[in-house]
C-alpha positions as CSV (number, residue, x, y, z in Angstrom):
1,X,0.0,0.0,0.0
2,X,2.9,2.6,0.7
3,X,4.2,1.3,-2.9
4,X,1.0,2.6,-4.4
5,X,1.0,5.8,-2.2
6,X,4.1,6.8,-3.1
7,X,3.6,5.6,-7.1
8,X,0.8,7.9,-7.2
9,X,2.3,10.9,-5.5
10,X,5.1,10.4,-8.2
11,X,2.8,10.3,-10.9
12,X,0.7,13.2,-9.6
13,X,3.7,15.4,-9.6
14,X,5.2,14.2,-12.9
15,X,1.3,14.5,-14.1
16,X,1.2,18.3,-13.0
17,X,4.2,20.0,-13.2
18,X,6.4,17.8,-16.2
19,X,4.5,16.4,-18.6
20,X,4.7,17.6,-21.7
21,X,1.4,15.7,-23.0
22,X,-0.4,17.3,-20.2
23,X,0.4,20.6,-21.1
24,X,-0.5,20.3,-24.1
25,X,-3.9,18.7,-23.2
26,X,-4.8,21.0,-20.7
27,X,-4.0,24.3,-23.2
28,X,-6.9,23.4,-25.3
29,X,-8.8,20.9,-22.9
30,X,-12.2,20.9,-25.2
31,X,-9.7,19.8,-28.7
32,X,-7.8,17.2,-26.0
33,X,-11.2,15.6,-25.4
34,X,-11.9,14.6,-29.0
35,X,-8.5,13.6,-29.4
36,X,-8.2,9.7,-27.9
37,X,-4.9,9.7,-26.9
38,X,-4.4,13.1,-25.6
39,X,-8.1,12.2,-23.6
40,X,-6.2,8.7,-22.0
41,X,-3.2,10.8,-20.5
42,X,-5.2,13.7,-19.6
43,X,-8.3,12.1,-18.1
44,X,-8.6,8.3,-17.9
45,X,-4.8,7.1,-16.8
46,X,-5.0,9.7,-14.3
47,X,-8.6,8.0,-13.1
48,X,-8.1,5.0,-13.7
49,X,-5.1,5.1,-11.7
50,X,-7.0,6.5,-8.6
51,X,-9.4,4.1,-9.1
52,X,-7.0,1.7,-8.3
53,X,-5.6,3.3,-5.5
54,X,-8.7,3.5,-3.5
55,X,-9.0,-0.1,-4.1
56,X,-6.0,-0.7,-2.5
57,X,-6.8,1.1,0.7
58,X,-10.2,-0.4,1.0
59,X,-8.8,-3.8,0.3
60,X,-6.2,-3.0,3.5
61,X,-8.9,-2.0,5.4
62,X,-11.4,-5.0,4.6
63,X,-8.3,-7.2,5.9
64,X,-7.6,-5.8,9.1
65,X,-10.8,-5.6,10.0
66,X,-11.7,-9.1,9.5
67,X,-11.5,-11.6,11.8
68,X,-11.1,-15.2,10.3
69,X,-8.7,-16.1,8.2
70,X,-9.9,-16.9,5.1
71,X,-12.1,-14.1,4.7
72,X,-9.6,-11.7,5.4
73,X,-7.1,-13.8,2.3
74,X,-10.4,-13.5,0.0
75,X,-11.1,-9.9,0.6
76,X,-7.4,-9.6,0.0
77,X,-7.4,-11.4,-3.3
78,X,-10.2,-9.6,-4.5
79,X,-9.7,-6.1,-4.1
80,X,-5.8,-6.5,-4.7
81,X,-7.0,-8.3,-7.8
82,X,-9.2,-5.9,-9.1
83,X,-6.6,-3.1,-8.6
84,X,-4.4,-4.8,-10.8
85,X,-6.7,-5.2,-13.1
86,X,-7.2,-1.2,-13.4
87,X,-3.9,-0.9,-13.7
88,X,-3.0,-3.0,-16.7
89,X,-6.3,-1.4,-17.8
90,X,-4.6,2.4,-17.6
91,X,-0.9,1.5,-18.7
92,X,-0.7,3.2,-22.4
93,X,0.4,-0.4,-24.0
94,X,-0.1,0.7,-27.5
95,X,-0.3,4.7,-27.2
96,X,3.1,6.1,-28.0
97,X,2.9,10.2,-28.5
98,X,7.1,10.3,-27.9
């Protein structure tokens, strides 16, 4: 969970202050929204992303809260699982603007 805390703080700061794509999205937000790929950086990664991050933390808080074992490894699983998911889901596999 600190991994994914510190990931997105990263990625928040990278996301505000040096990305070019960004920048360009957010100059001309309304033409960045028709545009797919400009759309992905500039809206869903960064969603997607947080998305997953919540996960996280109410997956961590499912498991210390419950009491028997095996509920606490399923609740685990699938929360942790799910997160995953989203973020394979956001990572720009075939989007190369560079």
């Amino acid at each position: 969970m600190i991994f994914m805390d510190l990931q997105f703080l990263i990625g928040l700061i990278l996301y505000a202050f040096f990305s070019p794509i960004t920048k360009l999205a957010f100059k001309d937000f309304a033409a960045a929204m028709k545009n797919a790929d400009l759309r992905f950086y500039a809206v869903e990664h960064i969603l997607m992303m947080l998305i997953a991050l919540v996960l996280v933390h109410i997956g961590r808080s499912k498991t210390k809260k419950d009491v028997a074992g095996w509920k606490r490894h399923r609740n685990a699983a699938i929360f942790y699982s799910i997160s995953l998911i989203v973020i394979l889901a956001a990572i720009p596999w075939d989007r190369a603007l560079f």
